[in-house]
C-alpha positions in Angstrom: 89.4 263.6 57.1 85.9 263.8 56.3 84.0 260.5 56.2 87.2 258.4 57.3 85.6 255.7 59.3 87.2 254.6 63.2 89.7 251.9 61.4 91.1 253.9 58.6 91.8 256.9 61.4 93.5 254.3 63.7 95.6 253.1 60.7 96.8 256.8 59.8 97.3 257.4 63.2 100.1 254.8 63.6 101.3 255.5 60.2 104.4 257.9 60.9 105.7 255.5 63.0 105.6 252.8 59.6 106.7 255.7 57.2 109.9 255.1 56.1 112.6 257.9 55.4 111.7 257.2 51.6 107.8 257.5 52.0 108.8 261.2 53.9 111.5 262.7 51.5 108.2 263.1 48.7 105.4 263.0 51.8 107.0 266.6 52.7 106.8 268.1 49.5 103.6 267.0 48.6 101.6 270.1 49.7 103.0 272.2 48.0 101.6 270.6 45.0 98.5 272.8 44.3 97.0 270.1 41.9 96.7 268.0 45.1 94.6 269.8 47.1 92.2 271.5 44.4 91.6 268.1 42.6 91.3 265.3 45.6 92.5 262.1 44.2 96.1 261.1 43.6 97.4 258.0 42.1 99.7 255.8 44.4 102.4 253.4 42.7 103.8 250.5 44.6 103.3 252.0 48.2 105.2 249.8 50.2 104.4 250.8 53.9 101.2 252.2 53.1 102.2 255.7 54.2 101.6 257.0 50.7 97.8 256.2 50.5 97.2 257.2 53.9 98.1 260.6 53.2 96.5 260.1 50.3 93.2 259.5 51.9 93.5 262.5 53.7 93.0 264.3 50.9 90.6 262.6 49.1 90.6 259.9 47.0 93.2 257.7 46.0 93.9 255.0 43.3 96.7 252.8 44.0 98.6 250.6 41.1 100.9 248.0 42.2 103.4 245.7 41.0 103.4 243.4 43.3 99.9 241.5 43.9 100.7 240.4 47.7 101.4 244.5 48.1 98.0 245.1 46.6 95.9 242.7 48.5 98.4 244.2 51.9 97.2 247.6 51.0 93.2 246.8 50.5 93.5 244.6 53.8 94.9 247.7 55.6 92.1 250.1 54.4 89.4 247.8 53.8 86.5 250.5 54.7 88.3 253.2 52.4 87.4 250.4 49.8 83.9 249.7 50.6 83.4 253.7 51.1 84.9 254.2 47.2 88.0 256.5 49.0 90.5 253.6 47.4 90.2 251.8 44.5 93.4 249.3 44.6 94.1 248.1 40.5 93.6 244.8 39.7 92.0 243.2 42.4 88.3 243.3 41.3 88.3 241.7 38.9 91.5 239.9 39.5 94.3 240.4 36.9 96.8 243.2 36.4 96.0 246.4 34.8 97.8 248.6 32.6 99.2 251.5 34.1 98.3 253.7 31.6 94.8 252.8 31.6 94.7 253.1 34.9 96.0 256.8 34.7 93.6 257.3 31.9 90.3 256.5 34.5 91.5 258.5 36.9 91.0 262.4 37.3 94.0 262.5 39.5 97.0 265.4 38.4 99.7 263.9 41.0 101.4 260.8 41.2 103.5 259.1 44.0 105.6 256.9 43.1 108.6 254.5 45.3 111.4 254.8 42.4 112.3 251.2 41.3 115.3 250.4 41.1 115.3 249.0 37.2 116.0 252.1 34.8 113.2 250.1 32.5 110.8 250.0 35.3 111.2 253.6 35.6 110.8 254.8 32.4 107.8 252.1 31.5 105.8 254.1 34.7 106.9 257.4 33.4 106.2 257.1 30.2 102.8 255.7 30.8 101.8 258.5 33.5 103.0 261.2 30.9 100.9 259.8 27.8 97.6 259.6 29.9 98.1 262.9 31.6 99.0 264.3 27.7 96.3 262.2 26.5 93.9 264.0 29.2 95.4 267.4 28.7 96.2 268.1 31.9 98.9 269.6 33.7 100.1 266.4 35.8 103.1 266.2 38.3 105.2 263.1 39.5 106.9 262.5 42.9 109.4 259.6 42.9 111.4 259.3 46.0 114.1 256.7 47.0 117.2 255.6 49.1 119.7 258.1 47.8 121.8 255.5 47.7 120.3 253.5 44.6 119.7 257.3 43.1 121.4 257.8 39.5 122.3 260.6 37.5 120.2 258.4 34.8 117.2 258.3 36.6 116.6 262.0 36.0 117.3 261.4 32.5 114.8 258.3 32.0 112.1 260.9 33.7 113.5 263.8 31.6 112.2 261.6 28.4 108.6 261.9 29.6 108.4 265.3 31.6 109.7 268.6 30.3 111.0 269.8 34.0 112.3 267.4 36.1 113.8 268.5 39.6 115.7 266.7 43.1 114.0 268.0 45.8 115.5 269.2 49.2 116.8 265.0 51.1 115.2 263.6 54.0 117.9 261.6 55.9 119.1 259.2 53.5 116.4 259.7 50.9 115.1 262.0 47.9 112.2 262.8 45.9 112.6 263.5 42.3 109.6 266.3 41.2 108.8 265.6 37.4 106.0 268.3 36.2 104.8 268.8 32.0 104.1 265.4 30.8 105.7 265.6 26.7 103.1 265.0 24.2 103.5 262.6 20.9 105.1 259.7 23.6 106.0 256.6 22.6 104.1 253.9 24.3 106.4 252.3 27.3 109.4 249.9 25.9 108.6 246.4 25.3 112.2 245.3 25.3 113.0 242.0 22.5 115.1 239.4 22.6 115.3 235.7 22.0 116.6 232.2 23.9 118.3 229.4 21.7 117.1 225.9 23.3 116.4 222.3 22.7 113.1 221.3 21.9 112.6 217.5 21.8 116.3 217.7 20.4 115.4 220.2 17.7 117.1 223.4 18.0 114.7 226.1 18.6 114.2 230.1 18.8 112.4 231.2 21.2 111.4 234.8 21.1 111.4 237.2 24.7 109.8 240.3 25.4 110.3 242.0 29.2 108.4 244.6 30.3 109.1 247.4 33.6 111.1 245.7 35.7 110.6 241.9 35.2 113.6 239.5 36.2 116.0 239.2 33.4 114.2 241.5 30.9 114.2 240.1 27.4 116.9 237.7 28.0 117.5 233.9 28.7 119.3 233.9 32.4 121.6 231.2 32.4 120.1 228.8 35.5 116.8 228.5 33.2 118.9 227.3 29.9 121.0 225.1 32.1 117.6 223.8 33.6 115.7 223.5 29.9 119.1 221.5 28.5 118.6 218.8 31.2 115.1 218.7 31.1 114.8 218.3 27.4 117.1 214.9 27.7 114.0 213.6 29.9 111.6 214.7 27.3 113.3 212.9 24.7 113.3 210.3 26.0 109.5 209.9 27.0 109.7 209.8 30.9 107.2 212.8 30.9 104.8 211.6 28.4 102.0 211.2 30.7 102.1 214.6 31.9 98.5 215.9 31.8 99.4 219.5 33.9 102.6 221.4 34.1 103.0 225.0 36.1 105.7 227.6 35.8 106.1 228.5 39.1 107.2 232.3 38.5 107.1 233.0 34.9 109.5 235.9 34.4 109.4 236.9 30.5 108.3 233.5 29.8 110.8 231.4 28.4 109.5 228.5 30.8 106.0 228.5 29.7 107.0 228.7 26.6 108.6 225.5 26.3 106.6 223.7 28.4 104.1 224.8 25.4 106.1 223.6 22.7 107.9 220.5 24.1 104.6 218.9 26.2 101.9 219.3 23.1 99.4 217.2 25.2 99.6 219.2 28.7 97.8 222.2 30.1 100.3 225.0 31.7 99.8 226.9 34.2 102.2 230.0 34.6 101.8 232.5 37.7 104.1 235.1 39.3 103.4 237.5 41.7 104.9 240.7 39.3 102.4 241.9 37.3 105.3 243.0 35.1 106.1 239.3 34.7 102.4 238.4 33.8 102.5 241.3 30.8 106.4 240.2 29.7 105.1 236.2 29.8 101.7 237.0 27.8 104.0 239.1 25.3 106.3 236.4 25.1 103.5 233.9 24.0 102.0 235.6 21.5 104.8 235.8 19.5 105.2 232.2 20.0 101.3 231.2 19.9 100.4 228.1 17.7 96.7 228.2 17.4 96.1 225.1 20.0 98.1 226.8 22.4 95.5 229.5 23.6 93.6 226.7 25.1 96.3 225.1 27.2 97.8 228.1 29.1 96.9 229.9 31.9 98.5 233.3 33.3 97.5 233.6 36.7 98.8 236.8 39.1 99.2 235.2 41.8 101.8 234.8 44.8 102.9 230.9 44.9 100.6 229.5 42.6 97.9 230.3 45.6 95.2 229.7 42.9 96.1 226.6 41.9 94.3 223.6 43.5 96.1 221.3 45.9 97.3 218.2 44.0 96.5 219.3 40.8 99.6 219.4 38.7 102.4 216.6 37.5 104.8 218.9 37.1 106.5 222.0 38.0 109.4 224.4 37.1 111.1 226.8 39.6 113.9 229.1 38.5 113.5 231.2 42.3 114.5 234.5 43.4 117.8 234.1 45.9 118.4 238.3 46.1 116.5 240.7 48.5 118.1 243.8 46.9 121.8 243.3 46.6 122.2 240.6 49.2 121.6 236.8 49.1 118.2 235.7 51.2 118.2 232.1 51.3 114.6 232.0 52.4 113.1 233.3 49.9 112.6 230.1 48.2 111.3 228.2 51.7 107.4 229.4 50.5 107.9 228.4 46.9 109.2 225.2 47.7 106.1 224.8 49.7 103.8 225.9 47.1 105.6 223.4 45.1 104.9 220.4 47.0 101.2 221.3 48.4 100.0 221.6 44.0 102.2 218.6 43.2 100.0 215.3 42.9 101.9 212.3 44.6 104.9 211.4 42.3 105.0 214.5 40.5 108.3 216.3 40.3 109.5 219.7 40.7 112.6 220.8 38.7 114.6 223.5 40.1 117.5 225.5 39.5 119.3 227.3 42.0 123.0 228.6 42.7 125.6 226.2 43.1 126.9 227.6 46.5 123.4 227.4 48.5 123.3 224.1 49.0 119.5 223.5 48.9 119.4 219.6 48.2 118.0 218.9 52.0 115.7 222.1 52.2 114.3 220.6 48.8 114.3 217.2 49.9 112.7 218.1 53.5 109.5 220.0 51.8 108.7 218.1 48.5 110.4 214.6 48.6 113.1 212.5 47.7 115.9 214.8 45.3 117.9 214.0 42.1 120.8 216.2 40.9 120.3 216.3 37.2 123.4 218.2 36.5 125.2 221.1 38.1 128.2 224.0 37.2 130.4 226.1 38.4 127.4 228.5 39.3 124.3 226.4 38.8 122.2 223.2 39.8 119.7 221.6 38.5 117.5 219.0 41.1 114.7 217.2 40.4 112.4 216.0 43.4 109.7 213.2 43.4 106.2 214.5 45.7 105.8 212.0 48.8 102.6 210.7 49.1 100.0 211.9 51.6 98.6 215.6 51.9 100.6 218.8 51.6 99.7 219.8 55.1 101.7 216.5 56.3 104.7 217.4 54.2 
């Protein structure tokens, strides 16, 4: 690997014991990809072990796009010379904020793509479809590899890539995994889907529309899940009746498509919101969201960050937040998810601030809420929901 400095050889050196049996269903096919080795640079989306841009940087140079912005800052701490020697370029990160897809596709010369398959059919087809129009856009023969746990494969998944490749084929399995080859990126695209929809709430008592957008893979698309409406109902009884009047800063911790921020916009008129989430899917749905909701004094009161945790945000800085965590790794339940979030919670919480939370009814999270951010209120709870409310303790969120 010419001009590979000592770390990122000792890195690829352990990396086929990190691959995983996804990473080598497309890694074995990629040499036969004669666009790889005559053009030297090959775009890298949502490498999860790392194997993919390793390989990568055997070859040349690679430009990695990720969804996840704790997987991007992983992958430029793991080759942090291939960085500095221009080898990887990892989107996003400088300067901080997600990119588009498609424009990065468009900067690079790259004519092969890697890509982990998500498992969201809209996820699949918004990375498809951008890949195809930049490649078309460049005129340029282009190929994608997508490979995943055969398991989560679908007959649709071929189709989705079908829509923006002319010749899409499943290559030969490794174990329990498969690459898909797509080749002949369609002209005349349409741009990715920006899926619509809308959430009926309270606002101060007044019914209100709110409009959604979802982008890729974002939790919930377009829609209003029901834990956030059950959360908004009972919040907007506190609004009404003027117990959060003197909130100056508000955070939506985990923005989704939006709905949140949104009506933390409308329903606090004299508070600045922050919104962050760590998908940059979610950043794109909950900017999409607000401009089709945007009152002219509202561009001056929000704040999108990409960000795990609200990592950004200083300590002691906010009067309130809103969670509506994630409680699924995959298929299964992992009650720790939340454990960080809560965290985050209480360390950007000034003393006496509250944190309203909905979770599932069955968890049972009242003492893990109460042990990390401070005494806990059920506002109201259903068959499947709950909604607390905790009050921040006093004292510095390294002592909580």
């Amino acid at each position: 690997m010419p001009g590979a400095d000592q770390t990122d050889r000792a890195a690829l050196t352990a990396l086929p014991d990190r691959a995983d049996q996804t990473d080598r269903a497309a890694l074995e096919h990629l040499d036969r990809l004669p666009a790889v080795r005559e053009c030297g640079e090959i775009l890298v989306i949502d490498d999860v072990t790392g194997a993919l841009t390793a390989t990568g940087l055997e070859t040349g140079r690679v430009v990695a796009w990720q969804t996840s912005r704790r997987a991007a800052e992983a992958l430029a701490e793991r080759f942090p010379q291939a960085i500095e020697a221009g080898r990887l370029v990892v989107a996003g990160l400088d300067p901080v904020g997600p990119v588009p897809l498609e424009e990065v596709a468009w900067a690079s010369t790259a004519e092969t793509a890697l890509v982990r398959l998500p498992k969201a059919l809209l996820a699949l087809d918004h990375r498809a479809r951008a890949l195809a129009r930049a490649a078309a856009a460049r005129d340029i023969g282009f190929s994608l590899l997508a490979s995943g746990r055969v398991k989560h494969m679908t007959r649709r998944q071929n189709e989705v890539l079908a829509a923006a490749f002319t010749q899409v084929e499943a290559q030969r399995g490794v174990g329990k995994s498969r690459a898909l080859l797509a080749t002949g990126p369609r002209k005349d695209l349409e741009q990715p889907p920006v899926m619509a929809g809308q959430a009926q709430v309270t606002v101060r008592g007044a019914a209100e529309t709110i409009p959604l957008c979802g982008v890729g893979g974002v939790f919930g698309g377009a829609a209003a899940d029901a834990g956030s409406l059950l959360l908004l109902a009972s919040l907007d009884e506190v609004v009404r009746g003027g117990e959060l009047d003197a909130v100056e800063t508000a955070g939506d911790l985990g923005c989704g498509n939006g709905l949140l921020t949104a009506y933390l916009l409308r329903a606090l008129p004299q508070a600045r919101v922050v919104a962050a989430d760590d998908d940059a899917d979610a950043i794109d749905s909950t900017g999409r969201t607000l401009e089709s909701v945007w009152r002219p004094e509202f561009r001056d009161r929000v704040e999108l960050r990409w960000e795990p945790s609200f990592r950004g945000v200083p300590d002691q800085s906010l009067d309130l937040v809103l969670l509506n965590p994630p409680f699924h790794d995959g298929p299964g339940v992992d009650p720790t998810l939340v454990q960080g979030l809560l965290d985050a919670a209480a360390r950007v919480l000034r003393p006496g601030g509250r944190l309203w939370m909905v979770h599932n009814s069955h968890l049972r999270y009242r003492p893990e809420v109460e042990r990390r951010v401070g005494p806990v209120r059920q506002r109201v709870r259903d068959r499947r929901f709950t909604v607390l409310e905790a009050v921040s303790r006093p004292g510095p969120a390294a002592q909580r």
